[in-house]
C-alpha positions as CSV (number, residue, x, y, z in Angstrom):
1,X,0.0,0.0,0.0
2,X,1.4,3.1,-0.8
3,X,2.1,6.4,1.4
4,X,0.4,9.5,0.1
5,X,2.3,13.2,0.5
6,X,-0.1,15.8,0.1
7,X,1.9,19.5,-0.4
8,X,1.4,22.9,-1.4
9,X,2.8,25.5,-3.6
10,X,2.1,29.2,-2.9
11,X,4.1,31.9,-5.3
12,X,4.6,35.3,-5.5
13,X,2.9,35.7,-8.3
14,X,0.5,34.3,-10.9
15,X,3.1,33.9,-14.1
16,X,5.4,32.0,-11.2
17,X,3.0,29.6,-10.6
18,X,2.7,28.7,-14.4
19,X,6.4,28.0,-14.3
20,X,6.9,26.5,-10.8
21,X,4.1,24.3,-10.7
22,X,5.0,21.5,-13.0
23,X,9.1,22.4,-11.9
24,X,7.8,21.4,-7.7
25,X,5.9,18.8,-8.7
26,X,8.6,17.1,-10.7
27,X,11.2,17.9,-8.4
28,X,8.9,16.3,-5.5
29,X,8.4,13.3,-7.7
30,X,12.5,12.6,-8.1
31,X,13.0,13.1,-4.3
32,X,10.3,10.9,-2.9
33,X,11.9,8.2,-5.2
34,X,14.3,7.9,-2.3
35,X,12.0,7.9,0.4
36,X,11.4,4.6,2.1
37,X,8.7,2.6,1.1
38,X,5.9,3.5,-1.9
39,X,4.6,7.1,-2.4
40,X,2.2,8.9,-4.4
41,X,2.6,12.8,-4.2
42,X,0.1,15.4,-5.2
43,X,0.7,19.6,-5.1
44,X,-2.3,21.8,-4.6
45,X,-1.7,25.5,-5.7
46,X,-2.9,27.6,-3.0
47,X,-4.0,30.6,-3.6
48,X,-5.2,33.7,-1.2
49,X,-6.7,37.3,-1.2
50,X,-3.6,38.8,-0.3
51,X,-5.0,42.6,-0.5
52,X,-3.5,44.3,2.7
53,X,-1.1,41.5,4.0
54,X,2.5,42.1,4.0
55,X,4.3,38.7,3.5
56,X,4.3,37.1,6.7
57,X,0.4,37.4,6.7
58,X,0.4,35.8,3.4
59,X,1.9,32.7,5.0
60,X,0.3,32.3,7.9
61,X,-3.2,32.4,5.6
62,X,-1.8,30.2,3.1
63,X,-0.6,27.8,5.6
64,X,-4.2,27.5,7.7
65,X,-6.4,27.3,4.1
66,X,-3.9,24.6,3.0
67,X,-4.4,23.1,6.1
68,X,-7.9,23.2,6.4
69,X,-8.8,22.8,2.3
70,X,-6.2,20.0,1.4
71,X,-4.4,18.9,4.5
72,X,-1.0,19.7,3.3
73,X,1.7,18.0,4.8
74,X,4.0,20.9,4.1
75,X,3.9,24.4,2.0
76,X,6.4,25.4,-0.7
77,X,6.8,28.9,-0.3
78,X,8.0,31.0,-3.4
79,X,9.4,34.5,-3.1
80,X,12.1,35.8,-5.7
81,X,15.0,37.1,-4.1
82,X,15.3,40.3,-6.6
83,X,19.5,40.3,-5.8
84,X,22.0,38.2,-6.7
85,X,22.3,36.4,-3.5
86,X,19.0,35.4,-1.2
87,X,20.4,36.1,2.2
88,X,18.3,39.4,2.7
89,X,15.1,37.5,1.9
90,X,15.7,34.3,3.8
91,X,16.8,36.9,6.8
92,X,13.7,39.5,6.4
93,X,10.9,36.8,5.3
94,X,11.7,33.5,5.2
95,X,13.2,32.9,8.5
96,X,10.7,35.5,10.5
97,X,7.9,33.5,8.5
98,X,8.9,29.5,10.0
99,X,9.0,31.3,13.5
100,X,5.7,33.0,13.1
101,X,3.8,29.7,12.3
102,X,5.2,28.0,15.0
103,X,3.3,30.3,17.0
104,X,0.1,29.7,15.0
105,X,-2.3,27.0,16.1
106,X,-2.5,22.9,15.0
107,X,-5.3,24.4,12.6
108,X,-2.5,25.6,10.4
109,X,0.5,23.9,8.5
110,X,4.2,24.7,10.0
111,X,6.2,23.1,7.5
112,X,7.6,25.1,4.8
113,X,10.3,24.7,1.9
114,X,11.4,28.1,0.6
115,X,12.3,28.4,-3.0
116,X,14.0,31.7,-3.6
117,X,15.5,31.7,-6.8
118,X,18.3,33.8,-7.0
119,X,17.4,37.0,-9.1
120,X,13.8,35.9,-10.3
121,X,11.9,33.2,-11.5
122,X,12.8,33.8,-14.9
123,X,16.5,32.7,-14.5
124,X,15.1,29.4,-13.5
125,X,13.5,29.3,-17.0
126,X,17.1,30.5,-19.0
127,X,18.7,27.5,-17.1
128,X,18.3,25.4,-20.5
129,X,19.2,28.3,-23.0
130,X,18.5,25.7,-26.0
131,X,15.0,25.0,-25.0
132,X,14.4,28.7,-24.3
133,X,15.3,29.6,-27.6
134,X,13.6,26.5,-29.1
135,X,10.5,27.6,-28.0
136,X,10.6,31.5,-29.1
137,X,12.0,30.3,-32.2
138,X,15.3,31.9,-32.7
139,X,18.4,31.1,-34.3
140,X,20.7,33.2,-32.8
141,X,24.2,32.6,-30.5
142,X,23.7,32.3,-26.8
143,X,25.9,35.5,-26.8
144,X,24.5,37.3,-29.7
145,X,21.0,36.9,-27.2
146,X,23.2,37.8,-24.1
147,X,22.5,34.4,-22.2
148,X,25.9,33.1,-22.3
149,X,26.5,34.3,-19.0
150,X,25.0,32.3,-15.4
151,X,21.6,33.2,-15.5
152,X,21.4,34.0,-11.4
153,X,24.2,36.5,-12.4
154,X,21.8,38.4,-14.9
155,X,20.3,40.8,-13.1
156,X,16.8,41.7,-14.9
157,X,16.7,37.5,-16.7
158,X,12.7,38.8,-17.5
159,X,13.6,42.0,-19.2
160,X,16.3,39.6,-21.4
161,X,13.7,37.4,-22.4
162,X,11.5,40.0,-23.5
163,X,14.1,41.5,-25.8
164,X,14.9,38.0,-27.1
165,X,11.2,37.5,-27.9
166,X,11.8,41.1,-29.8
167,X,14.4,40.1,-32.0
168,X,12.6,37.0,-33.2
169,X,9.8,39.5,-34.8
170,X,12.0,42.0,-36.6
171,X,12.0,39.8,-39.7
172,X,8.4,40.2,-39.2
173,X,6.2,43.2,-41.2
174,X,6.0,45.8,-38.4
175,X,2.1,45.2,-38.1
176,X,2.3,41.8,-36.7
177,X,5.2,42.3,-34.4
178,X,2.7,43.0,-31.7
179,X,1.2,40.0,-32.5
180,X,1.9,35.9,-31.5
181,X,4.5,35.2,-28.6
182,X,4.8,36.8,-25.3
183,X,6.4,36.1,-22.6
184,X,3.3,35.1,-20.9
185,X,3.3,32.3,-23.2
186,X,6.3,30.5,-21.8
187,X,6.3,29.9,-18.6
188,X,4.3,26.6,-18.5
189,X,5.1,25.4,-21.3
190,X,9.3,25.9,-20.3
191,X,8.0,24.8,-17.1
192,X,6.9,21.8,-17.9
193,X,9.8,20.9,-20.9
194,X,12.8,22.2,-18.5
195,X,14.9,19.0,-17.2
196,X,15.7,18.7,-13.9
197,X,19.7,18.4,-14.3
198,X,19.4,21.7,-16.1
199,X,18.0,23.3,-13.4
200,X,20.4,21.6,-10.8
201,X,23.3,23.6,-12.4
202,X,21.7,26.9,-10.4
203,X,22.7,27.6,-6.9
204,X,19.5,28.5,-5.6
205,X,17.4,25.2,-7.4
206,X,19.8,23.2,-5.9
207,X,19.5,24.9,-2.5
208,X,15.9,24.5,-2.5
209,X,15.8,21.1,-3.4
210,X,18.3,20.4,-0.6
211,X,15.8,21.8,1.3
212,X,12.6,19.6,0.4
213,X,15.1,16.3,1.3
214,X,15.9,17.8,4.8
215,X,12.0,18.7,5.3
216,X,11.1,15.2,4.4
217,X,13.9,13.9,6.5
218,X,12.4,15.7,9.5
219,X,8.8,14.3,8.7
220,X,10.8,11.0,8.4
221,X,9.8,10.4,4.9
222,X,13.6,10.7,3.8
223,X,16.4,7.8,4.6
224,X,19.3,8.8,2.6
């Protein structure tokens, strides 16, 4: 009979969770493999009215409507760090946040697994630069586009993409370059095409899923 692990994924934002969703999931998948025994996994998207909450607020109402809708065993917990390192955010918000639900009653969840990519989301999605460009449908060098560098040291990755997406419409008749892709367009479908060992070349994806083993290793799920 198998074990069931019920978590859930709350993001800064609404493109995030396009990208993030299928990226979690899969990433849950690969480390439950090594749990002990026979799981089945399932992520719920939680998502609040989070008019007039600063972000510890968020969490705590994330965390007791997860509990109480789904029964989470644990929250992912998305903010981007908007900096090329996360120590401010893990300091200001992420920390403050898993001492403020300790606090909180048994009707809320108090297990959390921060994923704070360094920069923003988007420099998850130019972690596989081939796919990326696959998908806008440009020919150009990684250097001619200006992703040859790390993508958690480019500082606006969203802005680059954008332009990218620009350059693969100026062979196009000026009337329809406001037309067809946007970058809206790509973040579930990178997010669910992106491999996993892509994405562990990043700092900050591999800090996070470093993260998820030592969570389930505290639940007990984990015996590596």
């Amino acid at each position: 009979m198998s074990n069931f692990i019920l978590a859930g994924l709350f993001t800064e934002g609404t493109t995030d969770v396009r990208f993030l969703s299928s990226v979690v999931e899969r990433t849950l998948v690969d480390v439950v493999f090594d749990c002990a025994g026979e799981f089945e996994t399932k992520l719920e998207v939680i998502t609040i009215n989070k008019s007039g909450l600063n972000f510890n607020q968020q969490i705590i109402e994330a965390s007791r409507f997860a509990f109480d809708k789904f029964g989470v065993v644990f929250l992912f917990v998305h903010t981007d760090s908007d900096a090329s390192t996360d120590e401010l955010i893990f300091r200001t918000k992420i920390v403050p946040a898993e001492e403020n639900l300790l606090l909180q009653d048994d009707m809320h969840c108090k297990h959390i697994v921060a994923i704070v990519p360094i920069q923003m989301t988007e420099s998850w999605m130019l972690a596989d630069k081939n796919l990326l460009k696959e998908e806008i449908g440009i020919e150009k060098t990684d250097a001619e586009l200006g992703i040859h560098l790390n993508p958690e040291a480019i500082t606006n990755p969203k802005s680059l993409i954008e332009n990218i997406i620009r350059l693969s419409k100026e062979d196009l008749p000026k009337r329809r370059r406001n037309r067809g892709l946007n970058i809206s367009d790509l973040y579930q479908i990178i997010g669910q095409k992106i491999e996993i060992s892509e994405l562990e070349k990043l700092s900050s994806y591999v800090k996070f899923k470093n993260s998820l083993i030592e969570k389930l290793r505290e639940l007990s799920y984990y015996y590596r």
